[in-house]
C-alpha positions in Angstrom: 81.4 44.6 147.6 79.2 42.8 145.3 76.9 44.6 142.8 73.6 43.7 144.5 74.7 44.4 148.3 77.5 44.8 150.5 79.8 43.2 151.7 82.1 43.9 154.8 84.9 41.8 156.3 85.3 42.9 160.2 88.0 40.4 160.9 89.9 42.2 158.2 89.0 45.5 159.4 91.9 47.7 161.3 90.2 48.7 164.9 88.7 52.4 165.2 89.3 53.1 161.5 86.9 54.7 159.4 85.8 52.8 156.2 83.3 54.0 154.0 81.5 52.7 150.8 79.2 54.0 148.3 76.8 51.8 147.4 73.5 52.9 145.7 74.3 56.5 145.7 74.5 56.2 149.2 76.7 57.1 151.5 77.7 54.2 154.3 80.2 54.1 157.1 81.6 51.6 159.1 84.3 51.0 161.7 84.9 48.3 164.5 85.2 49.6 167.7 87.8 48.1 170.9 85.7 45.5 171.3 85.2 44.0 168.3 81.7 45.3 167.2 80.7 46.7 164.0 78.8 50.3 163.7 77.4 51.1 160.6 76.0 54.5 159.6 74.5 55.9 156.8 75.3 59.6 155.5 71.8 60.9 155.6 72.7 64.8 154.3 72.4 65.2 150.4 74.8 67.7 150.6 77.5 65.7 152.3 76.7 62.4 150.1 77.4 64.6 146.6 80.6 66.1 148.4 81.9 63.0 149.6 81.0 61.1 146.0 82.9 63.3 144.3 86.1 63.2 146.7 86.1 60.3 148.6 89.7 60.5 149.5 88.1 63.9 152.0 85.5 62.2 153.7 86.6 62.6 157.3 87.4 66.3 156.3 83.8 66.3 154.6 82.0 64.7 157.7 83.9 67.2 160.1 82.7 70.2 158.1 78.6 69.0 158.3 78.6 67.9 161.8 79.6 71.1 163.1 76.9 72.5 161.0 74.3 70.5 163.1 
C-alpha cells in the first residue's frame, strides 16, 4: 500500500481468503474468488470500522457479529 492509494496484488493473493486494509480510516476488504476475480468491499458501519481498527487481528469475528445484527 502506498500512502496516497492502494495497492493490491491478486496474483499474489491466496483464493477465497479474506484480506483487509485500512486505508483513510476506512475499512476495505478484498478476496479473489475461484475464478480469479477480485471483490472489493468497503466496511460501511462506524461501529464495525472503530472495532475492527482497533483489533484487526478479529475482523472476521468482528464482521460476523454486525452482519447478524442486520
Amino acid at each position: 500500500m502506498h500512502a496516497d492509494a492502494i495497492k493490491v496484488k491478486p496474483d499474489e493473493m491466496v483464493i477465497n481468503k479474506l484480506y483487509h486494509c485500512v486505508f483513510e480510516n476506512r475499512i476495505f476488504l478484498f478476496y479473489k474468488d475461484d475464478d480469479g476475480l477480485l471483490h472489493c468491499y468497503e466496511v460501511g458501519n462506524p461501529e464495525a470500522v472503530r472495532e475492527i481498527s482497533k483489533n484487526p487481528l478479529e475482523i472476521e469475528t468482528i464482521l460476523e457479529k454486525y452482519s447478524r445484527e442486520q
